[in-house]
C-alpha positions as MATLAB code, in Angstrom:
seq = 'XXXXXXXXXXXXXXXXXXXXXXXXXXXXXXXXXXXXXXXXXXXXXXXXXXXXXXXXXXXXXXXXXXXXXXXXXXXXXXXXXXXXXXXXXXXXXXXXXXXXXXXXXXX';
ca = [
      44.138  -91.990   99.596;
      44.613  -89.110   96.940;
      47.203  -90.690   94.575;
      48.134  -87.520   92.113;
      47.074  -84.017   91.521;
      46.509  -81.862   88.290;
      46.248  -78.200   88.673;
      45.452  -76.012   85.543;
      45.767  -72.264   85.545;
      47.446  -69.666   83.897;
      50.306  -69.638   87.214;
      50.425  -71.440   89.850;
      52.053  -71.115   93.694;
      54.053  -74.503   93.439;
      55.289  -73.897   96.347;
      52.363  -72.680   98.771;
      50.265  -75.948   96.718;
      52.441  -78.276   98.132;
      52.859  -76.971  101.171;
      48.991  -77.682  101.789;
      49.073  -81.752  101.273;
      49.105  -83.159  104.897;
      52.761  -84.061  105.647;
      51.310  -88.036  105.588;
      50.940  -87.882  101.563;
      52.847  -84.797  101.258;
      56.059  -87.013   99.490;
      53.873  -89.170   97.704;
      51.518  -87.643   95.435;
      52.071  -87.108   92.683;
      51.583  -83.174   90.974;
      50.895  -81.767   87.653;
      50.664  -78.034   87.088;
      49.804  -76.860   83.784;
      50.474  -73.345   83.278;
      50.193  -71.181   79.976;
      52.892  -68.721   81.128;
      55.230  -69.842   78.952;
      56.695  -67.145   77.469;
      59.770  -64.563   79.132;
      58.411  -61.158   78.016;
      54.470  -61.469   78.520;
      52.957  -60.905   82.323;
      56.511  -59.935   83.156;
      58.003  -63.577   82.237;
      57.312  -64.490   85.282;
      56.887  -68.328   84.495;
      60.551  -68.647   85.563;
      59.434  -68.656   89.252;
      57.251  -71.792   88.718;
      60.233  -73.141   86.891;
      62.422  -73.110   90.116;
      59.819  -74.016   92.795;
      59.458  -77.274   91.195;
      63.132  -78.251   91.506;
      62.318  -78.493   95.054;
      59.708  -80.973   94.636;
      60.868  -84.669   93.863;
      56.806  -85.340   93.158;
      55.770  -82.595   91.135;
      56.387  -81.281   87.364;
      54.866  -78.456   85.353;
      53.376  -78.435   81.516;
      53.487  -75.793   79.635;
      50.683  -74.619   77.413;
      51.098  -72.814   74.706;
      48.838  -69.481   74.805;
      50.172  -66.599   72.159;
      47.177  -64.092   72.879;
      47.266  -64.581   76.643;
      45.912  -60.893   77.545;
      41.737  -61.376   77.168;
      41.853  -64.823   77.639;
      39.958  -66.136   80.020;
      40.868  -69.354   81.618;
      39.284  -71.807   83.719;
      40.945  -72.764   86.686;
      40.602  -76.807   87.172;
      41.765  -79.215   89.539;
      41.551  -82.769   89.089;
      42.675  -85.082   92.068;
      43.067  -88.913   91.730;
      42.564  -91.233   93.791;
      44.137  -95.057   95.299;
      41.095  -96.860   94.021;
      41.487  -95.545   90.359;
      38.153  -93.000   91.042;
      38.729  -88.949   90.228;
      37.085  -85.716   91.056;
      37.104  -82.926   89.135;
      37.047  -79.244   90.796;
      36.711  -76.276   88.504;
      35.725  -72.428   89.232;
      35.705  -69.779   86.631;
      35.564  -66.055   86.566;
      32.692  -64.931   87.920;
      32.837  -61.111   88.781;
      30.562  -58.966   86.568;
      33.452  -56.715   85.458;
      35.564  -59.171   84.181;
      32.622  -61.147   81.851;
      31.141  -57.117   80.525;
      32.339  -57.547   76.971;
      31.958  -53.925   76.522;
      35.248  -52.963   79.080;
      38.034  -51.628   77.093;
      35.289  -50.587   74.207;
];
């Protein structure tokens, strides 16, 4: 039985993620979201909304990461989902649209 989720990306949906456990586990696993919108002012400060979904959510927490150039960064989006008998897996996707890897955009 999945035992606790980690979900890295630069924002997350807390609520719409939770809302896709099946309503058997839904209360017990555990969730981690680790998010590098940290700060008010940059992509509209919008890391404020992730702030108050998780109040709803006795199982889940975010983690703030600290990114200070967060325009041109390009982040990998990971999940990592443990399991009852102490194995993991480890799901992770990345950019991959020609536009958005051409170094020479914005040149």
């Amino acid at each position: 039985m999945l035992r606790e989720v980690w979900r890295l990306n630069y924002m997350h949906d807390i609520a719409w993620v939770m809302g896709q456990f099946d309503e058997d586990i839904a209360r017990h696993v555990k969730a981690v979201f680790a998010h590098g919108n940290w700060s008010r002012t940059i992509c509209g400060g919008r890391g404020w909304i992730m702030d108050e979904q998780v109040k709803v959510f006795r199982n889940a927490r975010i983690v703030a990461a600290y990114m200070p150039e967060a325009f041109g960064t390009h982040h990998t989006k990971i999940m990592l989902l443990f399991r009852g008998d102490d194995t993991a897996q480890f799901v992770g996707v990345f950019d991959s649209i020609p536009r958005t890897n051409d170094s020479s955009i914005g040149s």
